[in-house]
C-alpha positions as YAML, in Angstrom:
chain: A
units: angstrom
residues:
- id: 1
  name: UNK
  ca: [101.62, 70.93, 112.27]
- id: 2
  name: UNK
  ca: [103.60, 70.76, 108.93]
- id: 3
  name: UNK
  ca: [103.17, 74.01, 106.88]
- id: 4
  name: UNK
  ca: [104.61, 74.75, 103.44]
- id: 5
  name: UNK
  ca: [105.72, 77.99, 102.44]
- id: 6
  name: UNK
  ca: [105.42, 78.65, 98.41]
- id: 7
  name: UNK
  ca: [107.71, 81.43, 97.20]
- id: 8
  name: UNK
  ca: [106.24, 84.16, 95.55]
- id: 9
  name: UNK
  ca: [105.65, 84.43, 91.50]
- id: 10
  name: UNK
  ca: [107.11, 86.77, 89.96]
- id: 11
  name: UNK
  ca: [105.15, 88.83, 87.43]
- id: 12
  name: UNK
  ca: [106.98, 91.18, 86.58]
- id: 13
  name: UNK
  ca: [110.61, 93.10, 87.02]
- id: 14
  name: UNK
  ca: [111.95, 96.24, 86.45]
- id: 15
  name: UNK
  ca: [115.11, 98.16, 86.94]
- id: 16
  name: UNK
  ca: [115.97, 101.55, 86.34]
- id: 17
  name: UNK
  ca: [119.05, 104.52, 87.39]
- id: 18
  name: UNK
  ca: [119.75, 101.94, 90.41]
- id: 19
  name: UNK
  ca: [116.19, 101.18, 91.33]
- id: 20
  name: UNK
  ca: [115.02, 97.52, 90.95]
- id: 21
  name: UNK
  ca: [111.07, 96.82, 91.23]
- id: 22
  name: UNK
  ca: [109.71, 93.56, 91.44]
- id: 23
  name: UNK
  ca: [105.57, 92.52, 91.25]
- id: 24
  name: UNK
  ca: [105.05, 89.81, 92.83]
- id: 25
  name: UNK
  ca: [102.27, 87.24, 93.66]
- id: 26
  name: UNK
  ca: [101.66, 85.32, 96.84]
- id: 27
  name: UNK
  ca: [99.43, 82.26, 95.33]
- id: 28
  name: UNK
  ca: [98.83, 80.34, 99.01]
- id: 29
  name: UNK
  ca: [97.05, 83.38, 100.25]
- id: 30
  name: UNK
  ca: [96.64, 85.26, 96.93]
- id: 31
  name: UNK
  ca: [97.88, 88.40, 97.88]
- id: 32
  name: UNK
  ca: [100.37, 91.18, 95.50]
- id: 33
  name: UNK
  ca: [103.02, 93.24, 96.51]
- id: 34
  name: UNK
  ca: [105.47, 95.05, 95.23]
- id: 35
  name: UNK
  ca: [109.66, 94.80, 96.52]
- id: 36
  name: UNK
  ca: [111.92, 97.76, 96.15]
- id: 37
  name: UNK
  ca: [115.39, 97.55, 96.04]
- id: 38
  name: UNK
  ca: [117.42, 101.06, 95.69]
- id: 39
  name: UNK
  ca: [120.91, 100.23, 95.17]
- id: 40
  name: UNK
  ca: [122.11, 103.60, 95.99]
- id: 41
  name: UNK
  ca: [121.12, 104.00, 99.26]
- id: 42
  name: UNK
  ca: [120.46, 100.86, 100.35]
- id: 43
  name: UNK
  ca: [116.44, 101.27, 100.71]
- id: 44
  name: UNK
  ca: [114.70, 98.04, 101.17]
- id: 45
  name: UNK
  ca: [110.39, 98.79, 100.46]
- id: 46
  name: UNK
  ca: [107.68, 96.03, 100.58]
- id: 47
  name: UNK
  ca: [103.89, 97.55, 99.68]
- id: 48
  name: UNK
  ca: [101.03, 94.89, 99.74]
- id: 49
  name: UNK
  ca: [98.26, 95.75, 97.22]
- id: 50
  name: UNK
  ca: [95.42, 95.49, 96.14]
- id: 51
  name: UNK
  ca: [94.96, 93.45, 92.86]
- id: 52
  name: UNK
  ca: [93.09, 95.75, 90.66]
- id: 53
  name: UNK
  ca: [96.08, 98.18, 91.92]
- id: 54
  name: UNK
  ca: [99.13, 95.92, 90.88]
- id: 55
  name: UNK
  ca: [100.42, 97.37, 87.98]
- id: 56
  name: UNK
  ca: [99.62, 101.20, 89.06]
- id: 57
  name: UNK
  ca: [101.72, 100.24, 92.28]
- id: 58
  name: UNK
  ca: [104.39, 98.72, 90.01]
- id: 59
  name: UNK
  ca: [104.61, 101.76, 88.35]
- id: 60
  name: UNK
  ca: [105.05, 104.27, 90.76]
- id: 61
  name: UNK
  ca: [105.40, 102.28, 93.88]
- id: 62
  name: UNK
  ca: [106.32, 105.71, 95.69]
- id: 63
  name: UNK
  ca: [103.42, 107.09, 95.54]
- id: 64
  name: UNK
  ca: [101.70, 103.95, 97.16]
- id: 65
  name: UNK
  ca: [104.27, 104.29, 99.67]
- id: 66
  name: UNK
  ca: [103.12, 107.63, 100.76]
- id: 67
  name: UNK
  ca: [99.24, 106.52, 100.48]
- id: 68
  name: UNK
  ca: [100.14, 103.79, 102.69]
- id: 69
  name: UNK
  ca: [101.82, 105.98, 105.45]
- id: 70
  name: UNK
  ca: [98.71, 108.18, 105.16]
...
Protein backbone atom coordinates (compact mmCIF):
# COMPACT_ATOMS: atom_id res chain seq x y z
CA UNK A 1 0.00 0.00 0.00
CA UNK A 2 1.44 3.43 -1.13
CA UNK A 3 0.41 6.25 1.30
CA UNK A 4 1.23 9.95 0.97
CA UNK A 5 1.87 12.06 3.76
CA UNK A 6 0.89 15.99 3.12
CA UNK A 7 2.71 18.36 5.46
CA UNK A 8 0.77 20.48 7.48
CA UNK A 9 -0.47 24.25 6.45
CA UNK A 10 0.52 26.66 8.24
CA UNK A 11 -1.98 29.31 9.33
CA UNK A 12 -0.53 31.14 11.36
CA UNK A 13 2.95 31.94 13.45
CA UNK A 14 3.89 33.66 16.30
CA UNK A 15 6.91 34.34 18.39
CA UNK A 16 7.36 36.07 21.45
CA UNK A 17 10.29 36.54 24.71
CA UNK A 18 11.68 33.05 23.23
CA UNK A 19 8.39 31.33 22.67
CA UNK A 20 7.50 30.37 19.03
CA UNK A 21 3.72 29.21 18.32
CA UNK A 22 2.71 27.79 15.24
CA UNK A 23 -1.31 26.92 14.04
CA UNK A 24 -1.33 24.53 11.94
CA UNK A 25 -3.71 22.48 9.67
CA UNK A 26 -3.65 18.82 8.82
CA UNK A 27 -5.80 18.91 5.36
CA UNK A 28 -5.65 14.78 4.67
CA UNK A 29 -7.47 14.23 7.89
CA UNK A 30 -8.56 17.84 8.61
CA UNK A 31 -7.47 18.11 11.94
CA UNK A 32 -5.64 21.63 13.92
CA UNK A 33 -3.06 21.77 16.29
CA UNK A 34 -1.01 23.94 17.68
CA UNK A 35 3.34 23.39 18.00
CA UNK A 36 5.24 25.03 20.78
CA UNK A 37 8.66 25.68 20.67
CA UNK A 38 10.29 27.42 23.96
CA UNK A 39 13.71 28.28 23.14
CA UNK A 40 14.72 28.73 26.64
CA UNK A 41 14.22 25.62 28.01
CA UNK A 42 14.02 23.53 25.35
CA UNK A 43 10.08 22.61 25.70
CA UNK A 44 8.73 20.90 22.72
CA UNK A 45 4.31 21.04 23.06
CA UNK A 46 1.91 19.62 20.38
CA UNK A 47 -2.09 20.25 21.40
CA UNK A 48 -4.66 18.88 18.79
CA UNK A 49 -7.85 21.03 18.71
CA UNK A 50 -10.79 21.46 18.02
CA UNK A 51 -11.57 23.83 15.05
CA UNK A 52 -13.96 26.26 16.47
CA UNK A 53 -11.04 26.35 19.28
CA UNK A 54 -8.00 27.17 16.92
CA UNK A 55 -7.31 30.55 17.44
CA UNK A 56 -8.27 30.55 21.38
CA UNK A 57 -5.61 27.62 21.56
CA UNK A 58 -3.21 29.76 19.50
CA UNK A 59 -3.52 32.27 21.87
CA UNK A 60 -2.94 30.84 25.02
CA UNK A 61 -1.93 27.39 24.12
CA UNK A 62 -1.04 26.88 27.98
CA UNK A 63 -4.05 26.93 29.14
CA UNK A 64 -5.20 24.17 26.60
CA UNK A 65 -2.31 22.37 27.81
CA UNK A 66 -3.58 22.16 31.27
CA UNK A 67 -7.34 21.40 29.99
CA UNK A 68 -5.87 18.66 28.13
CA UNK A 69 -3.98 17.03 31.13
CA UNK A 70 -7.28 17.43 33.02
Amino acid sequence: MNETLTLPRELDHREDGGVSVTLLWYEDSNRVAVHVVDTQTGEELDLEVAGPDAMDAFQHPYAYRLLAAA
